[in-house]
N, CA and C atoms as a LAMMPS dump frame, in Angstrom:
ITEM: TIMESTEP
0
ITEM: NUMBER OF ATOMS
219
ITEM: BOX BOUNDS ff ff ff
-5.0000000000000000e+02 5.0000000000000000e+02
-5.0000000000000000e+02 5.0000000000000000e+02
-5.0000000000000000e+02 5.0000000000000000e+02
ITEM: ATOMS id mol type element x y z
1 1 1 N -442.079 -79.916 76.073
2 1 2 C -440.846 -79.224 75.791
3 1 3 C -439.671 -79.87 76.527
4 2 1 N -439.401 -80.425 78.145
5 2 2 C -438.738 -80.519 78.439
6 2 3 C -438.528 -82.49 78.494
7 3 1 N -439.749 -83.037 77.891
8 3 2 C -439.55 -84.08 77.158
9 3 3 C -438.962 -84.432 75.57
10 4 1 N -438.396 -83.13 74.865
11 4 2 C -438.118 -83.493 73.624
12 4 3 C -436.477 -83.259 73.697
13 5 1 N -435.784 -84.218 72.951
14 5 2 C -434.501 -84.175 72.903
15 5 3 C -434.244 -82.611 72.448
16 6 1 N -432.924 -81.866 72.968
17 6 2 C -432.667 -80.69 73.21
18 6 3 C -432.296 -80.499 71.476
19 7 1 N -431.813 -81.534 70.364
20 7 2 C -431.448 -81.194 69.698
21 7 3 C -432.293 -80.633 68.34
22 8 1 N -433.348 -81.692 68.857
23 8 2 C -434.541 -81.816 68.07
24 8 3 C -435.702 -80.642 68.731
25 9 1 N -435.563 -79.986 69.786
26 9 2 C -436.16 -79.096 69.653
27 9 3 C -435.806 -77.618 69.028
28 10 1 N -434.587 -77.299 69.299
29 10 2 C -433.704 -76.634 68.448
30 10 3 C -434.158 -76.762 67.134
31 11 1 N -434.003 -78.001 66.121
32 11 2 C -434.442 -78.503 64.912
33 11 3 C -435.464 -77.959 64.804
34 12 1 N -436.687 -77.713 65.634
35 12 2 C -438.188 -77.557 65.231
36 12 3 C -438.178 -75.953 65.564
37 13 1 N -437.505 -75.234 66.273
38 13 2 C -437.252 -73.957 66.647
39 13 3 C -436.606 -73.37 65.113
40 14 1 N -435.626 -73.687 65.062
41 14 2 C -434.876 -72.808 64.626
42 14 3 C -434.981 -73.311 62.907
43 15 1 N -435.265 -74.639 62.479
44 15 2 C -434.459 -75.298 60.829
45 15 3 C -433.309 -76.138 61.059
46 16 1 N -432.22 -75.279 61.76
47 16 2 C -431.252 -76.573 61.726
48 16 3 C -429.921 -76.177 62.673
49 17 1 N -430.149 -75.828 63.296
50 17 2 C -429.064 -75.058 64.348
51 17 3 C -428.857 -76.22 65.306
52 18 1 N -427.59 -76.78 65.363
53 18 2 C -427.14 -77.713 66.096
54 18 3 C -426.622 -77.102 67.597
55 19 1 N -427.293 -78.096 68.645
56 19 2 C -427.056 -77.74 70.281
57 19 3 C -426.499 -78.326 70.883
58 20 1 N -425.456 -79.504 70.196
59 20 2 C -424.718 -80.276 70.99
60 20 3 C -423.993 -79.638 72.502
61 21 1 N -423.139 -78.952 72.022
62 21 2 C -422.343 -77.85 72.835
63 21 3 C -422.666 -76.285 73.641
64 22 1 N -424.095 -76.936 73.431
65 22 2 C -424.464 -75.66 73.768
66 22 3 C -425.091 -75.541 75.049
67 23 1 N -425.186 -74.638 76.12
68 23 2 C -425.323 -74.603 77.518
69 23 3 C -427.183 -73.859 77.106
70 24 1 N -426.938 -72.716 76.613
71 24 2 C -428.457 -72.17 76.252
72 24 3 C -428.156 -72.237 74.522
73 25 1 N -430.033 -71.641 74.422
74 25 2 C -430.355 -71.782 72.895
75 25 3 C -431.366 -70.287 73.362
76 26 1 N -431.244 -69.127 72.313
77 26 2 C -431.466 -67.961 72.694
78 26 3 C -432.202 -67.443 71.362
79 27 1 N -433.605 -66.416 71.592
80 27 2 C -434.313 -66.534 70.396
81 27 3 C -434.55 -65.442 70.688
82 28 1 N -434.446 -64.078 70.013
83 28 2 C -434.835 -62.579 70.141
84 28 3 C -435.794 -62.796 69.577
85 29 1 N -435.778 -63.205 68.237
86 29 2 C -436.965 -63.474 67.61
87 29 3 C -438.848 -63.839 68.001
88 30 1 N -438.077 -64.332 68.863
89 30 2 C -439.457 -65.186 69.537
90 30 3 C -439.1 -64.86 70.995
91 31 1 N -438.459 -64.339 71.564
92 31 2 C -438.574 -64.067 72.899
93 31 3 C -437.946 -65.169 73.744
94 32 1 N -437.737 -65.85 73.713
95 32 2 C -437.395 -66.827 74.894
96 32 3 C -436.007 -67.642 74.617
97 33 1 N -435.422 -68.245 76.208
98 33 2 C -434.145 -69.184 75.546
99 33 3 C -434.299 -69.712 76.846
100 34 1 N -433.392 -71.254 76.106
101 34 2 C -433.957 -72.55 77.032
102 34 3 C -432.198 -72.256 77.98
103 35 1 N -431.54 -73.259 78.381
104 35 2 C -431 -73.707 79.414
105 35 3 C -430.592 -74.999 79.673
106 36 1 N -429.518 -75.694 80.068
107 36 2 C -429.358 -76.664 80.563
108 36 3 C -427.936 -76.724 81.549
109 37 1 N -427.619 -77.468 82.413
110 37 2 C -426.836 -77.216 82.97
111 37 3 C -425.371 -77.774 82.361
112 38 1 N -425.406 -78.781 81.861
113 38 2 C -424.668 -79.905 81.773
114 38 3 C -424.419 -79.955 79.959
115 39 1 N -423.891 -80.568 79.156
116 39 2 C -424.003 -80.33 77.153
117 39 3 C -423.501 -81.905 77.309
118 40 1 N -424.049 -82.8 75.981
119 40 2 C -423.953 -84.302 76.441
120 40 3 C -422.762 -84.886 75.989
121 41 1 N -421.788 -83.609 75.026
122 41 2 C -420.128 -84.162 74.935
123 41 3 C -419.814 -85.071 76.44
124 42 1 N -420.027 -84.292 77.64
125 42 2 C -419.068 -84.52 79.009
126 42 3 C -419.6 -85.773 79.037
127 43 1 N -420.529 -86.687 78.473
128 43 2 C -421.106 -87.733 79.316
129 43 3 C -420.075 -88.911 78.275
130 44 1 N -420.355 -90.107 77.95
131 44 2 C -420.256 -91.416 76.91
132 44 3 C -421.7 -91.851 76.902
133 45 1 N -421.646 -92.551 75.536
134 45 2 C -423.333 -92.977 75.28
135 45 3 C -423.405 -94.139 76.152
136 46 1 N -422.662 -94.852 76.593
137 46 2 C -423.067 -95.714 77.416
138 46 3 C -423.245 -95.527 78.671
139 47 1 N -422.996 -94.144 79.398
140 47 2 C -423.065 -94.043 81.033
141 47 3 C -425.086 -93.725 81.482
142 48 1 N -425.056 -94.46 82.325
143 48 2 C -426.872 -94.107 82.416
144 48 3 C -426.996 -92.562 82.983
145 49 1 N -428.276 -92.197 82.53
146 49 2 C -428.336 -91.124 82.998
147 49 3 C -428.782 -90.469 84.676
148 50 1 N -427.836 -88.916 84.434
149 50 2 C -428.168 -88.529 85.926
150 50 3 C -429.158 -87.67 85.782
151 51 1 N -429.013 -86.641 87.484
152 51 2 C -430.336 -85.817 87.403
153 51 3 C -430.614 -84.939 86.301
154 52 1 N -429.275 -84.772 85.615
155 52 2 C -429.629 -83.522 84.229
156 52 3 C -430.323 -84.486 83.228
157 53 1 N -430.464 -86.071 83.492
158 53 2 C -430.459 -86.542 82.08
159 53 3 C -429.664 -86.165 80.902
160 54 1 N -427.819 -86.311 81.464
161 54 2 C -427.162 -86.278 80.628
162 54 3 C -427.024 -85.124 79.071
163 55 1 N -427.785 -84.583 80.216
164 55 2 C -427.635 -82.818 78.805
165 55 3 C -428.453 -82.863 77.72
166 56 1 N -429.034 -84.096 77.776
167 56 2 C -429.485 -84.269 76.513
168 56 3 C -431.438 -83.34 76.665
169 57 1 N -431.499 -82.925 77.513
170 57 2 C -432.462 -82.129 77.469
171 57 3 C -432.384 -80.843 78.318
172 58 1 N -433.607 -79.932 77.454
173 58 2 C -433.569 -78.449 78.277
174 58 3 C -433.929 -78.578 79.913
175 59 1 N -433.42 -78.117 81.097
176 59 2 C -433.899 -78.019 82.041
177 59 3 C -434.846 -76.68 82.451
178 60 1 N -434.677 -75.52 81.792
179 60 2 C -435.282 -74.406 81.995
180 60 3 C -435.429 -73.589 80.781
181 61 1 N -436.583 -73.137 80.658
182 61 2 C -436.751 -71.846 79.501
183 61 3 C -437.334 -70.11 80.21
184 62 1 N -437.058 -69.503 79.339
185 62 2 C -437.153 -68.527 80.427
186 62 3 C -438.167 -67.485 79.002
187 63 1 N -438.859 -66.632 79.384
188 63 2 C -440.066 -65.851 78.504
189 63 3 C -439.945 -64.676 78.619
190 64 1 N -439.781 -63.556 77.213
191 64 2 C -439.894 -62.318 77.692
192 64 3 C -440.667 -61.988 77.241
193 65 1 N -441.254 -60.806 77.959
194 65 2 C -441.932 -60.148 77.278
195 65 3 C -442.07 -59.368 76.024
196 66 1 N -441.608 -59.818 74.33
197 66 2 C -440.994 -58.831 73.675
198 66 3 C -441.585 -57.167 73.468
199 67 1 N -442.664 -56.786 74.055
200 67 2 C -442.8 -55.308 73.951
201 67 3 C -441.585 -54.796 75.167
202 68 1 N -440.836 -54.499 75.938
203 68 2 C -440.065 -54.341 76.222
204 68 3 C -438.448 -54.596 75.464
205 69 1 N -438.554 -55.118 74.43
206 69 2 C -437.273 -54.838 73.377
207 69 3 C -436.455 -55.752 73.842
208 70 1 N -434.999 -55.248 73.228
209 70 2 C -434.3 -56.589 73.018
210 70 3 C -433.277 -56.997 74.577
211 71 1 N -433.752 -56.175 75.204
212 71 2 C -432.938 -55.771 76.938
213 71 3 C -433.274 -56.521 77.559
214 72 1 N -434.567 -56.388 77.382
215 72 2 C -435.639 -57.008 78.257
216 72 3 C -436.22 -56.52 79.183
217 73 1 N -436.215 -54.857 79.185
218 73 2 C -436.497 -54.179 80.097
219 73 3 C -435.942 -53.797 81.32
């Protein structure tokens, strides 16, 4: 998971929901949403990457429990 490009996991999550700009990716549906600190607009394709690896991937996902509803308890 936290080896697959953030956009392309989105792609395999969702159909086709683009994450360029996006800080999290959030799924009631399925319970869980990922995280990253950084979105890879701020970087240029040519700068090497830092500790975020340039946004271009999730750093954290987080799991709920969905019998506790959409709150999360």
């Amino acid at each position: 998971m936290f080896d697959t490009p953030a956009e392309e996991l989105v792609r395999v999550i969702s159909g086709d929901l683009l994450a360029t700009e996006a800080f999290t990716f959030e799924s009631d549906e399925l319970g869980f949403a990922l995280w990253r600190p950084v979105v890879p607009s701020l970087y240029s394709l040519e700068e090497p990457d830092d500790e975020y690896r340039n946004g271009r991937y999730w750093q954290t996902v987080g799991i709920r429990d969905r019998r506790l509803g959409a709150g999360g308890g």
